[in-house]
C-alpha positions as CSV (number, residue, x, y, z in Angstrom):
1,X,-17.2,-19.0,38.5
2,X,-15.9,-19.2,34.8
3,X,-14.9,-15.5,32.8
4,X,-18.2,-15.0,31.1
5,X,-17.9,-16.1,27.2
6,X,-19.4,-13.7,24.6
7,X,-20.7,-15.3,21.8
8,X,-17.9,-14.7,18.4
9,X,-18.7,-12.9,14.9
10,X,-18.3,-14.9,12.1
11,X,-14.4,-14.5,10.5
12,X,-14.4,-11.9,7.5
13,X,-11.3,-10.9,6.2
14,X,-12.5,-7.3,6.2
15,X,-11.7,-7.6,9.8
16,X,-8.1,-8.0,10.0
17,X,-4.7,-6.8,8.5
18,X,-1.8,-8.9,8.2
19,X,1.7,-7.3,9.2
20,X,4.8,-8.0,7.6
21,X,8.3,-6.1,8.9
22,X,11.0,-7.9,6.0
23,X,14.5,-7.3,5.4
24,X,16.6,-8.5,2.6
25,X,14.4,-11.8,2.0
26,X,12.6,-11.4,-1.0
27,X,12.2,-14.7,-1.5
28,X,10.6,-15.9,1.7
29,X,8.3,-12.5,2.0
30,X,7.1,-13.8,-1.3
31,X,6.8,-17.5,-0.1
32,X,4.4,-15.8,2.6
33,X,2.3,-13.7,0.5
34,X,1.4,-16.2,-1.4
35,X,0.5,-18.4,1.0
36,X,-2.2,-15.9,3.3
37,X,-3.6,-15.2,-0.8
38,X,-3.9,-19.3,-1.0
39,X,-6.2,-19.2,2.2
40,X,-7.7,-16.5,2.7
41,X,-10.2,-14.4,0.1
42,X,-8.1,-11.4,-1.0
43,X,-6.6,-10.9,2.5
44,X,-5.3,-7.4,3.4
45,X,-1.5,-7.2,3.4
46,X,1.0,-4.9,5.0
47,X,4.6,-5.3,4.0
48,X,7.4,-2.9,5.5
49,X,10.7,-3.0,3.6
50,X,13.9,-0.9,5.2
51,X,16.2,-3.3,3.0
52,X,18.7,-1.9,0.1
53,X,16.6,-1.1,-3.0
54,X,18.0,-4.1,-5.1
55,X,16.7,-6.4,-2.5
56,X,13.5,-5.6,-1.9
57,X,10.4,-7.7,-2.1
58,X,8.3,-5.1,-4.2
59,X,11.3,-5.1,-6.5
60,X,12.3,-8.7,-7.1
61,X,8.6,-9.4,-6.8
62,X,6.5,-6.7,-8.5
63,X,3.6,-8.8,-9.8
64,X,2.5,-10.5,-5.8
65,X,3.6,-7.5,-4.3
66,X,0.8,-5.3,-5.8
67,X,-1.8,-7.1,-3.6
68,X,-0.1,-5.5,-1.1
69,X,0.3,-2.5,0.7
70,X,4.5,-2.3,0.6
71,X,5.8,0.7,2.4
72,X,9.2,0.7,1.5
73,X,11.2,2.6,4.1
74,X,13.8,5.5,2.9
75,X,16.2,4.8,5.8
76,X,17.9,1.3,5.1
77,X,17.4,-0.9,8.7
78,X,15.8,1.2,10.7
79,X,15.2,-2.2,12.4
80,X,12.0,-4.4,13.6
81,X,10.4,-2.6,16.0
82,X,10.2,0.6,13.9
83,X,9.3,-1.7,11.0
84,X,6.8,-3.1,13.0
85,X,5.4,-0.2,14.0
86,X,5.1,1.4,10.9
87,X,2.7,-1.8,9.7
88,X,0.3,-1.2,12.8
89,X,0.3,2.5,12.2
90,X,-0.8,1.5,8.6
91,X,-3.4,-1.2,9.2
92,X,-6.9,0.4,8.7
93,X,-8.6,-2.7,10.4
94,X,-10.0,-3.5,13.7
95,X,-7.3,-7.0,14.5
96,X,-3.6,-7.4,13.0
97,X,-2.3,-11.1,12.6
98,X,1.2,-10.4,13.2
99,X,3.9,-12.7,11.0
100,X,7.7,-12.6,10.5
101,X,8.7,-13.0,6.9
102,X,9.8,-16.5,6.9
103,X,6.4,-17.9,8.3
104,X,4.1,-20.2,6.0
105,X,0.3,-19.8,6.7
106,X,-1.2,-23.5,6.1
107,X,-4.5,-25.0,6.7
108,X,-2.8,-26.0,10.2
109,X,-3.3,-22.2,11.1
110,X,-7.1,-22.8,11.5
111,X,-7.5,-19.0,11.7
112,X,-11.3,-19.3,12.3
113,X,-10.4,-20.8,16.2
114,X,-8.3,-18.3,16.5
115,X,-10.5,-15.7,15.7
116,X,-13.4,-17.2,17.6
117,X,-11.3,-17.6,20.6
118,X,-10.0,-14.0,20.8
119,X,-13.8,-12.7,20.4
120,X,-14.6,-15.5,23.4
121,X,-12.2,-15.2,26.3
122,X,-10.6,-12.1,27.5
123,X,-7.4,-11.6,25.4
124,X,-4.8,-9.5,24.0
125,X,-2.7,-11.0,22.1
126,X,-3.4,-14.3,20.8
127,X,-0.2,-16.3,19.4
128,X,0.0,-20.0,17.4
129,X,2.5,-22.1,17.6
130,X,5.9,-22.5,14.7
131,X,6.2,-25.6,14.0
132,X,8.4,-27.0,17.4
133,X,8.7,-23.1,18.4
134,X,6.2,-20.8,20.0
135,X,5.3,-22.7,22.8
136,X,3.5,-21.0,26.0
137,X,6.5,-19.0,28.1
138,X,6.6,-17.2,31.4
139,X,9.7,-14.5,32.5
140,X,10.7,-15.1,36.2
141,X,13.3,-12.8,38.2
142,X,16.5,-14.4,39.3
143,X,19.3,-13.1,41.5
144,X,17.5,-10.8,43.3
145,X,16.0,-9.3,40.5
146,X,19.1,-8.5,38.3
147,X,18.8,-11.9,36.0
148,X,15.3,-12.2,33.5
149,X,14.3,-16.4,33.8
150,X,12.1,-17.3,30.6
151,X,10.9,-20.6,31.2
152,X,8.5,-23.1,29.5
153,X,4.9,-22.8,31.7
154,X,1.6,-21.0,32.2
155,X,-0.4,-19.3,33.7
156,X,-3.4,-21.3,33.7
157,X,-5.3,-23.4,30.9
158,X,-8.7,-24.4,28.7
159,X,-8.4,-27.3,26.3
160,X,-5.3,-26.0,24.1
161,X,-5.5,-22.5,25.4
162,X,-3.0,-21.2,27.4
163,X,-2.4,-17.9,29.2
164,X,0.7,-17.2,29.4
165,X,3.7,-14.1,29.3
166,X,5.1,-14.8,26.2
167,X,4.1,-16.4,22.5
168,X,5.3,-16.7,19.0
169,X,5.8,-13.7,16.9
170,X,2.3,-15.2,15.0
171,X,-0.7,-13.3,16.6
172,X,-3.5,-11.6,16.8
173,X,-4.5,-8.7,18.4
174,X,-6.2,-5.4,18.4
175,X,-4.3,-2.8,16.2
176,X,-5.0,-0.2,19.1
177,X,-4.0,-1.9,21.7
178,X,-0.6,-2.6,19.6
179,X,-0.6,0.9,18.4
180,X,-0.5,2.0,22.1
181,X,2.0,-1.1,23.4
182,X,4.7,-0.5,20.5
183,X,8.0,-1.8,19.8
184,X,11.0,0.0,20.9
185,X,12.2,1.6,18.2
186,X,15.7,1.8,19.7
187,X,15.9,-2.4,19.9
188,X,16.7,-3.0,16.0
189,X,16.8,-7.1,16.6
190,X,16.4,-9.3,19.6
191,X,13.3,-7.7,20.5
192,X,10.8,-10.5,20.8
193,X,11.6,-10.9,24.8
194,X,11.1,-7.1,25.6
195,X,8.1,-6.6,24.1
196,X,6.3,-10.0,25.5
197,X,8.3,-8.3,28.8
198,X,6.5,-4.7,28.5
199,X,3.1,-6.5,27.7
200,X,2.6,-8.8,30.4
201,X,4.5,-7.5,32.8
202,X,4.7,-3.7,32.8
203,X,1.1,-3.0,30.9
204,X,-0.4,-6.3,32.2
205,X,-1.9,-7.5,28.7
206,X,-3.3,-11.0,28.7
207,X,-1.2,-13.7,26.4
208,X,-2.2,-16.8,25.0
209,X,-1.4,-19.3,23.0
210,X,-3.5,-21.6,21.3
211,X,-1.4,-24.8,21.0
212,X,-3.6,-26.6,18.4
213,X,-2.8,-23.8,15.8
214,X,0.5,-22.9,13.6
215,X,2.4,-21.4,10.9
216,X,5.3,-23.2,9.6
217,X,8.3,-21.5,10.4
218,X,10.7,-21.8,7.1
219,X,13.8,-19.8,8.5
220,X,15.7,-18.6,4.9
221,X,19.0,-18.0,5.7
222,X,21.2,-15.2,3.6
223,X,24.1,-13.5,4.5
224,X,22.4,-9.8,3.6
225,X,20.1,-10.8,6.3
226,X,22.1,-12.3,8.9
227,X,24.4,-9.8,9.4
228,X,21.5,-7.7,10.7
229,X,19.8,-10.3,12.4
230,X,23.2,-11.4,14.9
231,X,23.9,-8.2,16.8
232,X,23.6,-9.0,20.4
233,X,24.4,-5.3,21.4
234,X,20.4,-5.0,21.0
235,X,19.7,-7.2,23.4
236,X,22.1,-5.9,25.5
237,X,20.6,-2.6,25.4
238,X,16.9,-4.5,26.2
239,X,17.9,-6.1,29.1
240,X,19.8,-2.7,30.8
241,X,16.6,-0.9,30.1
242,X,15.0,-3.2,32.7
243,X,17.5,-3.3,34.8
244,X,18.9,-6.4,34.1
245,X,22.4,-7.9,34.0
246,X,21.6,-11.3,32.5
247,X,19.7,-13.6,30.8
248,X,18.4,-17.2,31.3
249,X,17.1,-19.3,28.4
250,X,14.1,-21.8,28.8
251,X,17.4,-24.7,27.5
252,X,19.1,-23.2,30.6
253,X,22.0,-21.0,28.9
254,X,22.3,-17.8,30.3
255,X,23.9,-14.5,28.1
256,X,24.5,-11.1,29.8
257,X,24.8,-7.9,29.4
């Protein structure tokens, strides 16, 4: 016997919120914004700012910025996950589509499968693929438990759905069940792995990805943002608040602790 299916609502944007965390990358949250306006019918935007005034989206962009909600943060990087939070707490909808800053929403997104799926099959959180990125991933112990394995796989599969531990950080989900799940705020960067980690394998959320739907992933590069982005000490502190000394990347290279 099959999960039962439920038959889907119809897509409105009234439904959803889409949730931006940004850090000195004006430029690309721009890029973005415009894009979800291009596709969708006056969407509803959150964008959370905790970069330096000067280089903020709201001000080097006033003029797309006022279709959104901007929360620009007093405290310069408080980091992702409180960023992120911050978005969900402020999303007044029933779904968030989660996005980084430098994704592109395209007619390649198909939303409307991705909305119809989620209503269909028992799911989470819902991610599409980047471009060659965001494939399905599952988190395996190694070394008796001290080493985290991510690995390309799945759990088990319809058409180009998979279920899964781990997808791109473009998905869709319900803003309470996010609300509840949370970011650490304490993990400024490197925080995609622990979250996925705490979601499917300490709060046992089902995760998907549906393989036939994407964002372009345009990564803009900037020194302002870069310097944030490379501090491995986060990750570090991730992997000892599971108790582990090390990990293994799906290419095979391993970093520790």
């Amino acid at each position: 016997m099959g999960e039962p299916m439920v038959e889907a609502r119809p897509f409105t944007p009234d439904d959803i919120t889409f949730c931006i965390k940004t850090i000195h990358r004006p430029w690309a949250c721009h890029r973005l914004v415009q894009s979800l306006r291009k596709h969708f019918n006056q969407p509803k935007i959150v964008v959370v700012d905790d970069g330096r005034p000067e280089l903020r989206f709201s001000e080097k962009y006033s003029d797309m910025a006022k279709h959104c909600h901007v929360i620009n943060l007093d405290r310069h990087d408080v980091g992702v996950g409180v960023g992120r939070n911050t978005a969900i707490d402020a999303a007044e909808t029933e779904l968030i589509f989660l996005l980084d800053d430098d994704h592109v929403v395209t007619p390649d997104l198909h939303f409307n499968r991705v909305y119809d799926r989620f209503q269909e099959h028992d799911i989470d959180i819902l991610g599409v693929r980047q471009g060659g990125g965001g494939r399905p991933l599952l988190f395996a112990p190694l070394m008796n438990g001290r080493r985290i394995w991510m690995f390309r796989g799945e759990h088990r599969r319809i058409g180009p759905l998979a279920w899964c531990d781990m997808s791109s950080n473009a998905f869709l989900a319900r803003r309470d069940t996010m609300a509840k799940l949370r970011w650490d705020p304490e993990i400024k960067t490197y925080e995609h792995w622990e979250f996925f980690y705490r979601a499917s394998h300490i709060e046992k959320l089902k995760v998907a990805v549906a393989e036939d739907c994407m964002v372009v992933h345009a990564h803009v590069g900037a020194k302002h943002y870069g310097d944030l982005r490379c501090r491995p000490k986060f990750r570090k502190l991730g992997l000892r608040k599971h108790g582990f000394h090390s990990m293994r990347y799906p290419g095979g290279g391993i970093v520790h602790a």
